[in-house]
Each structure stands twice: as C-alpha cells, then as structure tokens.
N, C-alpha and C positions, 0 to 999 in steps of 0.2 A: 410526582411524589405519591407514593401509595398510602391509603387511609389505613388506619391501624383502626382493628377494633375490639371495644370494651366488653360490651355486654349484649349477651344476644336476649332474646326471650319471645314468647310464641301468647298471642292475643288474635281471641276470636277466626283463628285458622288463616292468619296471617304471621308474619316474622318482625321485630322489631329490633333492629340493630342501632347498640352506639358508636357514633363515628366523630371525629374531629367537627366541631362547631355543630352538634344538636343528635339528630335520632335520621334514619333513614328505615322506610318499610319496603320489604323486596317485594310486596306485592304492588306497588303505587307505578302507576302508567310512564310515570317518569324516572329512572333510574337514579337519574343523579339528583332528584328534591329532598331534601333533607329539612325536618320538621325542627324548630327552636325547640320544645319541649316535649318528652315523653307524652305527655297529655292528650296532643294536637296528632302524635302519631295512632294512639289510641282513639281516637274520636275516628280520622279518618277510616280506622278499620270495621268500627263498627257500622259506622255508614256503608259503606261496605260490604257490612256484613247482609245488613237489612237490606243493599240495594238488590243484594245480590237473587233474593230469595223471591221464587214466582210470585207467593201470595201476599197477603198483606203482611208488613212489617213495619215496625217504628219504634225508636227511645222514648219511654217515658220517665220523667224526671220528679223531684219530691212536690212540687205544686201541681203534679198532676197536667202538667201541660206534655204535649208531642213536641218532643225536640225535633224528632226526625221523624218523617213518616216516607214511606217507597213509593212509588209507580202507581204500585196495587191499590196498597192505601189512600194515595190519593184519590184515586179512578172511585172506590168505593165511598169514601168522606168517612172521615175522620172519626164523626160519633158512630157512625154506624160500623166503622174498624172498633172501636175501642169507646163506648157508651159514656159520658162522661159518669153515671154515679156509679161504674164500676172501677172508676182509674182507682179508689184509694186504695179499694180492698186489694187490686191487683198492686198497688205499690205497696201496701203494710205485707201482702205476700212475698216480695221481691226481700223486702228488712228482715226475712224469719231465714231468709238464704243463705247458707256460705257463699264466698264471690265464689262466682265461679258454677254453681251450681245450680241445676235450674228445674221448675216444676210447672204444671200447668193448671192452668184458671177455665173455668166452661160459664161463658156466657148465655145462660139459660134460653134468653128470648129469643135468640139468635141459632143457638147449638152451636155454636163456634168454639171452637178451643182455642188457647190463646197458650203458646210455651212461654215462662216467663224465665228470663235467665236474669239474676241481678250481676252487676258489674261497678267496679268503680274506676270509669275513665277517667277521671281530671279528679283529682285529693278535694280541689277547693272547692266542688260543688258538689261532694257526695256521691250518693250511688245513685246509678240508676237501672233502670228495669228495660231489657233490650228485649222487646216482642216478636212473634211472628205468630201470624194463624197457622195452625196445623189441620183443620178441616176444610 
C-alpha cells in the first residue's frame, strides 16, 4: 500500500514529510524511519545540521546548557567552544531573532565568531540557538 502524503516542509536544509503514523525526513540513513512527532524530526535535523559542519558546532538552549555539541566541539571542550559567561548574551541574541534568522556573536578572548541562528525545534521547550564557529 502506498503512503499518501500530507505536508511537506524544508528544516535546516533537510525535507520533512507527513506520512501515515508520524513524520519521515528524506535525509535520515534510513528511508523507511518514521519519527512520532514533528519535533523529533526536527531535532534529528538539526543534529544534523551541526554534525555535519567541519568546525565547532552545538544547540544551546534557554539554561544555557549544550544540548548538542559536534566532533569539533567536543575535541575543542565545551567552554572553550562556547565560554560559559557568554552563553546568555549569545541566547538573549538568539530571542531578538526572527526564527529562522540568523546573526553572529565574536568572542573577544578567543576571536572566534560564533553564527547564531535561533530555531524552535520542539514548541514545548522553546527556542533555541543552533551554533557554529565560522572562524
């Protein structure tokens, strides 16, 4: 039986399709995984997104914590990705964003830039701020 589908729509330069019994992303290693909720297909992308990216990358979220952080990020450590007394300024920067839109942060000590895109993967936990160094 062929799946009919709903609704297509495009996240972080992936595809997100509705199918019978949840969400399916065309970019995901398995063709036939199909995610329970929009959410879950969103998060996967953005994971993703950040894995995808040479340099350092990571989600940071409204406590200021790294949801995700990549390869890069890891190899580097965490504070020295992303300082912790610059996470808020970098997240009240992410809140002044249209979703979708995105602007960058320069961590002085460092010279690093940092692009900040805000996003709101999952409704029930707000936005968050999807990074990546660009120097």
């Amino acid at each position: 039986m062929a799946q009919s589908i709903g609704v297509v729509c495009g996240f972080l330069g992936g595809t997100i399709i509705s199918v019978e019994g949840g969400y399916r992303v065309l970019q995901h290693p398995r063709p036939d995984h199909i995610f329970a909720r929009i959410s879950d297909a969103r998060w996967f992308l953005a994971i993703t997104w950040c894995d995808q990216w040479p340099a350092s990358a990571g989600i940071l979220n409204h406590e200021g914590d790294l949801s995700f952080q990549n390869e890069a990020a890891l190899a580097m450590g965490e504070t020295i990705f992303l300082p912790p007394n610059h996470r808020k300024k970098i997240f009240e920067r992410c809140l002044s964003l249209d979703l979708g839109e995105s602007t960058t942060y320069t961590i002085q000590s460092q010279y690093n830039r940092i692009e900040i895109l805000g996003l709101q993967v999952d409704p029930r936990y707000g936005r968050v701020a999807v990074l990546r160094s660009i120097d």
